[in-house]
C-alpha positions as CSV (number, residue, x, y, z in Angstrom):
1,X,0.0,0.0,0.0
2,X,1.4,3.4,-0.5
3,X,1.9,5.9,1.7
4,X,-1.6,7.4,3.2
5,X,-1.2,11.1,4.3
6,X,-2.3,12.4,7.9
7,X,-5.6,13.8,5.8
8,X,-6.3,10.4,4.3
9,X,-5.2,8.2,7.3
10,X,-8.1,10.6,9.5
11,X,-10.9,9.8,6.8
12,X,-10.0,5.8,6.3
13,X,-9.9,5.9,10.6
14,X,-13.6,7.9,10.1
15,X,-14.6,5.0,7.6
16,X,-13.5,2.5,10.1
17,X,-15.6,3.8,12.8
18,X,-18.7,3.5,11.0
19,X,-18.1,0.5,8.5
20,X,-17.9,-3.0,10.9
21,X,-16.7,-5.1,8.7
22,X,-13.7,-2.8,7.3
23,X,-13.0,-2.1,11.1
24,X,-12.6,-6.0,11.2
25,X,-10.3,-6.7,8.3
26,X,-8.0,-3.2,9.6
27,X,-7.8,-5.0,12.9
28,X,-6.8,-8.3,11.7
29,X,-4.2,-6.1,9.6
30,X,-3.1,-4.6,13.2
31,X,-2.9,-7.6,14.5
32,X,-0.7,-9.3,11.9
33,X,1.5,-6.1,12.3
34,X,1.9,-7.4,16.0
35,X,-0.4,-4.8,17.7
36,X,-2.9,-5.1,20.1
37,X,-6.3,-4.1,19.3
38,X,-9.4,-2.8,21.7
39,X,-12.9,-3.1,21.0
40,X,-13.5,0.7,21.5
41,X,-10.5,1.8,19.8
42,X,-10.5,4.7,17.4
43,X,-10.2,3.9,13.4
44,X,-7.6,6.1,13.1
45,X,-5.1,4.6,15.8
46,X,-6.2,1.0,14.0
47,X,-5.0,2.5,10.9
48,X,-1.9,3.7,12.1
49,X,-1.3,0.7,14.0
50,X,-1.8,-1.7,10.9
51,X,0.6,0.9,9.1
52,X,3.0,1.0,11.8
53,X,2.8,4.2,12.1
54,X,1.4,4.8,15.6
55,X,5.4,5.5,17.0
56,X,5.6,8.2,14.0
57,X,2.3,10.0,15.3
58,X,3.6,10.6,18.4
59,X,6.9,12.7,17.0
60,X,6.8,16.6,17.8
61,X,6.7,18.2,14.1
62,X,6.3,21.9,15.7
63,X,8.6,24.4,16.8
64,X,9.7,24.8,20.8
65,X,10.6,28.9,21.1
66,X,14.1,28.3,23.1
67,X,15.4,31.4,23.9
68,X,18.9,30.9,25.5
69,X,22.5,32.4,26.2
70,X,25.0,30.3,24.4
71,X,28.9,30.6,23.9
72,X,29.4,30.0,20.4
73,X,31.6,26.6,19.6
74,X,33.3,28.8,16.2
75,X,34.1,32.2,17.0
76,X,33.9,31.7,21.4
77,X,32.0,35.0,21.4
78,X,29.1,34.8,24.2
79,X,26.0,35.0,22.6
80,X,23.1,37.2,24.1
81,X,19.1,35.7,23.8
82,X,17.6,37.2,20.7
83,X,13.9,38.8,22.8
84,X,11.7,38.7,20.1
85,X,13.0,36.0,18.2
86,X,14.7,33.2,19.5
87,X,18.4,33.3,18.6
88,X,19.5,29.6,16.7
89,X,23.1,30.8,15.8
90,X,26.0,33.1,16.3
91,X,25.1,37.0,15.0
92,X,28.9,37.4,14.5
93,X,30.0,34.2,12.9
94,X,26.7,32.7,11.6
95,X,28.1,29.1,12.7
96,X,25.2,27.2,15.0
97,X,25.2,23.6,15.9
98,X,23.4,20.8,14.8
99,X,21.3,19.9,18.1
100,X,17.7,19.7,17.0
101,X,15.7,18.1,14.3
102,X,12.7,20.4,15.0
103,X,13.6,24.1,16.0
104,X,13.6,23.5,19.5
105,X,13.4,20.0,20.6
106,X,17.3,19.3,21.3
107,X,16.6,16.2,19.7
108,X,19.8,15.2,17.3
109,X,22.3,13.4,18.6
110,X,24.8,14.5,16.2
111,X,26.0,17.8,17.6
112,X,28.1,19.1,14.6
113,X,29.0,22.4,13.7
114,X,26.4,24.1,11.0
115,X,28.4,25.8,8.7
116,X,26.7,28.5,6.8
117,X,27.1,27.7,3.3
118,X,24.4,30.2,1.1
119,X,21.7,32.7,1.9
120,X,18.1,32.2,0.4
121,X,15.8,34.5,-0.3
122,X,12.2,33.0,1.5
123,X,9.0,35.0,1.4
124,X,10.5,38.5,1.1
125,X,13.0,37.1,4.3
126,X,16.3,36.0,3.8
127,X,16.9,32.7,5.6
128,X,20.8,30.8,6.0
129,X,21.2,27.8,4.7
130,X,23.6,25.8,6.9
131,X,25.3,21.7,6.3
132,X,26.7,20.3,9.0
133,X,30.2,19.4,9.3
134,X,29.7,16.0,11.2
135,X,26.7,14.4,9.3
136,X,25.8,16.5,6.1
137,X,22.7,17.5,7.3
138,X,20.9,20.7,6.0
139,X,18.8,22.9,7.6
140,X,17.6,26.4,7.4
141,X,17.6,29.4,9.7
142,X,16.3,32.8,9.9
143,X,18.8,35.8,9.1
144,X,17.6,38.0,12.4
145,X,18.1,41.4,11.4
146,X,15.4,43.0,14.1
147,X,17.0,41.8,17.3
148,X,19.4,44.0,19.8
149,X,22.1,42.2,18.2
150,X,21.3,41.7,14.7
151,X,23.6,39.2,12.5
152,X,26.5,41.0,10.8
153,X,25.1,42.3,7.6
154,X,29.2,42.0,6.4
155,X,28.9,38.0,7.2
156,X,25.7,37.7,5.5
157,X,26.9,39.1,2.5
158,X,30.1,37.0,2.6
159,X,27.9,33.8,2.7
160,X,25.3,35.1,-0.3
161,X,28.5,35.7,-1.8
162,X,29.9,31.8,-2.1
């Protein structure tokens, strides 16, 4: 089967709840998957069960606003919080590291240095792109230009630059 969207995983769970013999051949699906299945479950969690997809549901996919003080592992320079926005990398050096898959969450294990490699241009904002220098990851971050210490417009250009 391919791959069901969040949208079309909701309707099919919906479906289930109302159809009993399609609730009965997604929960012999389930169970062949090695889940458990109760009586008064939802379709939905059947569904995701049978899809293996119930451990995927429960990963954050939004932002956490972490605001904090850092020393930053490039340049050494203490690095104040942003206020308004929350600061993600140095304003002097650019660099950041790689600790989170969402903004936020402090959730890769990597650790890495993000190197700013090119500056995008995103909804009238320019954002950094950065790869880090341990895995090869890429990931994007705001340029904040708005804060009490805004990043060095002479760095920015230097990355835009190549």
């Amino acid at each position: 089967m391919t791959r069901l969207s969040r949208g079309e995983v909701k309707a099919l769970g919906d479906a289930i709840d109302r159809d009993p013999a399609l609730r009965e051949a997604w929960a012999a699906r389930a169970v062949a998957a090695g889940a458990e299945v109760g009586e008064d479950m939802p379709g939905k969690r059947i569904v995701r069960l049978a899809l293996a997809r119930a451990d995927e549901a429960q990963v954050r996919t939004n932002p956490i606003a972490r605001d904090e003080a850092f020393t930053c592992t490039h340049c050494r320079r203490d690095v104040p919080v942003g206020g308004r926005r929350p600061r993600d990398h140095c304003p002097w050096c650019l660099h950041s590291v790689h600790v989170d898959v969402v903004p936020g969450d402090r959730a890769a294990g990597c650790g890495g240095l993000l190197v700013p490699v090119a500056v995008v241009t995103v909804d009238g904002r320019f954002d950094l792109v950065y790869r880090c220098a341990r895995c090869g990851a890429e990931r994007r971050n705001r340029v904040l230009d708005d804060l009490a210490v805004p990043d060095d417009a002479g760095a920015v250009r230097r990355v835009a630059a190549g």
